[in-house]
N, C-alpha and C positions, 0 to 999 in steps of 0.2 A: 305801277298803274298800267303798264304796257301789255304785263299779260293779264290784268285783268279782263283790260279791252279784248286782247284776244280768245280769251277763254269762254268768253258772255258770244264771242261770231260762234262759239264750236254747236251751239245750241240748234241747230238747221237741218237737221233729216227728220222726217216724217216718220214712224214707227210699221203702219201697218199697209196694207197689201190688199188691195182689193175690197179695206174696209175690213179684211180679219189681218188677226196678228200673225208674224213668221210658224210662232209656234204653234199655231190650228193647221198649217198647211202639209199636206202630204212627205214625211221623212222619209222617202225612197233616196238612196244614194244614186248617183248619177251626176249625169251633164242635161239642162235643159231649156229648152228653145224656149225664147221668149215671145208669145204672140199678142198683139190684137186684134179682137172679133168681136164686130158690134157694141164697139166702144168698154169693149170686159177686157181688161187687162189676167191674164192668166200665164202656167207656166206647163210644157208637155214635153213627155221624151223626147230626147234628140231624132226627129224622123229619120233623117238616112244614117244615122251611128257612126257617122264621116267624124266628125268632132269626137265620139268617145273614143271611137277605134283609136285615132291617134293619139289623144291623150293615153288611152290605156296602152297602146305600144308603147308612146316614148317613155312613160313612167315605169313599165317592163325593161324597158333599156337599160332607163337608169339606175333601176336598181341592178342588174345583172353587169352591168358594164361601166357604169359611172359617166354615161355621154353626156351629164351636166357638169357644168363646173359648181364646187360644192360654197361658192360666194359669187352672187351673182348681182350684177343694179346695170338697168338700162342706159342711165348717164354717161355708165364706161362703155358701155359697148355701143354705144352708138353718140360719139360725143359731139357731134357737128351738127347735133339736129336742135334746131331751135325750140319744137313741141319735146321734145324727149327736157330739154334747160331747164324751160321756163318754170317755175314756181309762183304761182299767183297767192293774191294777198285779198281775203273777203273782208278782212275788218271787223268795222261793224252790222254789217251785212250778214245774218244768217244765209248767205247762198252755197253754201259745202256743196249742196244736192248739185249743182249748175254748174264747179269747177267740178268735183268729182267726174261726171257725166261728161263733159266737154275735151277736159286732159287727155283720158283713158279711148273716146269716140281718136280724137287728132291723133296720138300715139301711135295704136292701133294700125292705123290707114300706112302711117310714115314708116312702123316694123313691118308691117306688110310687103312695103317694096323695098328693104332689106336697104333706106335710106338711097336707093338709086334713082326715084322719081324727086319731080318737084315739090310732090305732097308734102310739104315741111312748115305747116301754119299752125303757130297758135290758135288758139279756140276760143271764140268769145263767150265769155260766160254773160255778158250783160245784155246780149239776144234773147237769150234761151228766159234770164231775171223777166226784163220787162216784159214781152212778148208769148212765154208759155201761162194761160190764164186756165187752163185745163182742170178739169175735176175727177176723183178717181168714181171709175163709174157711173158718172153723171150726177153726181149728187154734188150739187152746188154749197152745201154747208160743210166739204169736205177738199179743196182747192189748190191751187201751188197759190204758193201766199211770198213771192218774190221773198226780200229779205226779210217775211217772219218765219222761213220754212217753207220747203217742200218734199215734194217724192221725185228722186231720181228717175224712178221707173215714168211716173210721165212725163218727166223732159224728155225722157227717149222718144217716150209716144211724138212729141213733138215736135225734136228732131228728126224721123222717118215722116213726118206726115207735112212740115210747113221749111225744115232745111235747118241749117244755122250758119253764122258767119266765120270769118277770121277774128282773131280780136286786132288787127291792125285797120279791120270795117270798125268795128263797136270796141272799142275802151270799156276796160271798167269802171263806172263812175257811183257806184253805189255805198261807197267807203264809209259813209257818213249814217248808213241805214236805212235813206230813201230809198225807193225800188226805181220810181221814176219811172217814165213813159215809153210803150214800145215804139219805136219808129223802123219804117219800111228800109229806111238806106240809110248809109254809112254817114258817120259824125259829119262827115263834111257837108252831105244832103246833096251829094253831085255822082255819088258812082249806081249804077244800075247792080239790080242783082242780078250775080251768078251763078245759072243752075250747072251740074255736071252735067255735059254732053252724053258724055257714054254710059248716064242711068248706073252710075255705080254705086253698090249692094254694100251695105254694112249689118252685118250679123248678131243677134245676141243673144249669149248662153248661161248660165247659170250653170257653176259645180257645185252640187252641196254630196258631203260627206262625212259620215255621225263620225267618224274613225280622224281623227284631227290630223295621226300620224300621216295617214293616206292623203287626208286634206293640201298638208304642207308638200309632199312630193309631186302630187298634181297641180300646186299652184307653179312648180318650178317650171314643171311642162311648161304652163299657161303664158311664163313670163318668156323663157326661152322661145317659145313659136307665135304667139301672140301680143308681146308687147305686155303693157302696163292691165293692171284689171283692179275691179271698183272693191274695198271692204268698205264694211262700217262698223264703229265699234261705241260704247256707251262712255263718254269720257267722264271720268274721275274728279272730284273735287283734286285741287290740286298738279291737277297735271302739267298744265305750262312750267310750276314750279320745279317741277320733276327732274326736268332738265337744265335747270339755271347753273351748278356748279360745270354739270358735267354733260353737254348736248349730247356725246355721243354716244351715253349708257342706254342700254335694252330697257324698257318699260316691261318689268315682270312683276308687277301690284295685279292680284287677281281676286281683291277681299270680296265680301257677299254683298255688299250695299252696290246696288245698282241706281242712277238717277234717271233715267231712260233720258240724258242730253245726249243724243246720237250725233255723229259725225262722221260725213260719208269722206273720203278720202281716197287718193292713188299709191296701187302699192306698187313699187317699181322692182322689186329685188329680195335675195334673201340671203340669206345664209348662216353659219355659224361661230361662236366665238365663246370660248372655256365652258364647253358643252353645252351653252346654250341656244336652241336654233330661235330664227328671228327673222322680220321680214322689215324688208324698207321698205317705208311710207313717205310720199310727196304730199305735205301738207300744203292748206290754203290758206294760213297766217302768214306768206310773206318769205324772202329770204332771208331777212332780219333773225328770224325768229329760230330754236333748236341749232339743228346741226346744217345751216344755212339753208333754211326751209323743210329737211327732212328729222326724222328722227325713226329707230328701230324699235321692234314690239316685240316682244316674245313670243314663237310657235310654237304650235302643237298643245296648248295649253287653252284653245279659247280664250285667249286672255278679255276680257273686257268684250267678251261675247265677238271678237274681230274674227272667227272661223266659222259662222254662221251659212254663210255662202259666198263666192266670190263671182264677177260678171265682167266676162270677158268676151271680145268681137272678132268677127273672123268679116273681113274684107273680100268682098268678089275680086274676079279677075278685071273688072272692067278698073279698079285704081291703078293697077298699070298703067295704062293709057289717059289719064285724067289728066286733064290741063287745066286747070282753076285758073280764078282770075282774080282778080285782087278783093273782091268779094266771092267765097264760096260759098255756094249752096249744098251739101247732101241731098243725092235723090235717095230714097234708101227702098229697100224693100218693103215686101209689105210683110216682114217682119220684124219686131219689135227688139230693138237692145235698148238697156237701162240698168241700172245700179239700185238696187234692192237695200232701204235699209236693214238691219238685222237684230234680230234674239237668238239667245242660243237656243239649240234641240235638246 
């Protein structure tokens, strides 16, 4: 019964983009900035090639010199970090789009300052639930719909434009399926909010790359210099069962039956094991659940359309210097990050 409940939460990414689907939109390989303009959510070359350059160096490195290590998950490498821990639990709550979005935004900020700043807060997802009422392109009969589904990408929008909390302000309380009411301040209705003083910028880029092999060695870049970053992938009948003997086997089911139940999620890590490469994933069922919240997926294979694109943040220099308060607000730029559900190319 346990994973049925859970399987029926995985039902919560939104499919399409601007009102068309992944697979109408431009398959130029690359890195790309995520903007809003005039309320049109769209996606443009990396303007100053800052982000590809490095990507494409350090993925140049590593293949010529091996400066990755060839297993890698954020957890170990940075094990004192409370946002890097935490594995949140959506329930019965279709809200994947809001932990996905929320984890990967906190992460982010905390690998940024290489764990030497304060920046170390979990991420409320239940801000972003009640409070993001947004529609893609202003078409009202197209909406984030709290826990019947939404689109990551405009949680983003929502986060660069109204903020978000800690989740130690907002608790999760949606377990049960309600979405339940936005309010302005924190559970206890006593702390003011917290904007960041020093206006600091959170970035976001999208890799897509038809070549899956390529795909996987820049996601390594991604995780190495950037922390955690957003997939999504079409889950399977069956899948929670997947893992019941054995949590900590690779999911490598790639059959042609697609259900379009999207599930956006955080992928933390990758690596290899008896040739098969694979990427850690932080689910949003809970530590209960898998391999105490996570579980591995096969790369380089698109498996279950999960190499579609991945969406990952690059932090200005001002989170150095950030002092949050026990309610934080993101000022962000007026550029847009968000987590893109996916189809394959």
């Amino acid at each position: 019964m346990i994973c049925l409940i859970l399987f029926a939460a995985a039902v919560c990414a939104k499919t399409s983009f601007n009102g068309v689907y992944i697979d109408e939109l431009p398959r130029e390989d690359g890195i790309f900035r995520i903007v809003l303009e005039d309320n049109q959510l769209f996606y443009v070359p990396d303007p100053s090639n800052k982000i590809t350059e490095i990507v494409e160096k350090r993925h140049s490195e590593h293949r010529s010199m091996a400066s990755y290590n060839q297993t890698f998950s954020l957890k170990n490498a940075y094990p004192n970090s409370k946002q890097v821990a935490y594995v949140g639990d959506q329930d019965n709550c279709g809200g994947c789009w809001t932990f996905a979005a929320a984890d990967t935004a906190g992460t982010s900020a905390y690998i940024f300052t290489k764990g030497g700043s304060s920046i170390d807060y979990e991420m409320s997802q239940q801000h972003i639930l009640t409070c993001d009422k947004s529609c893609q392109n202003g078409d009202k009969n197209d909406c984030q719909d709290g826990c019947g589904g939404g689109y990551s990408t405009l949680a983003a929008a929502y986060i660069q434009e109204q903020g978000t909390t800690t989740l130690e302000c907002k608790k999760f309380t949606s377990q049960n399926g309600t979405t339940g009411r936005c309010k302005e301040n924190c559970d206890d209705d006593k702390s003011p909010i917290y904007y960041n003083k020093n206006n600091a910028k959170l970035y976001g880029y999208i890799l897509q790359d038809n070549d899956k092999n390529s795909f996987f060695e820049k996601m390594k870049t991604i995780l190495n210099e950037y922390g955690s970053a957003v997939l999504n992938f079409d889950v399977p009948s069956g899948f929670s069962s997947y893992f019941n003997l054995n949590p900590k086997k690779i999911y490598n089911e790639n059959d042609s039956h697609y259900a379009d139940d999207w599930h956006a999620v955080a992928c933390v890590g990758y690596g290899e094991e008896n040739g098969v490469k694979y990427y850690l994933i932080k689910n949003s069922w809970g530590p209960n659940w898998g391999d105490n919240g996570y579980f591995r997926i096969a790369a380089t294979k698109n498996t279950r359309k999960i190499e579609g694109y991945a969406v990952f943040f690059q932090p200005s220099a001002g989170w150095m210097n950030s002092t949050p308060g026990r309610l934080f607000m993101f000022c962000l730029s007026t550029a847009l990050f968000g987590a893109l559900a996916l189809l394959s190319l």
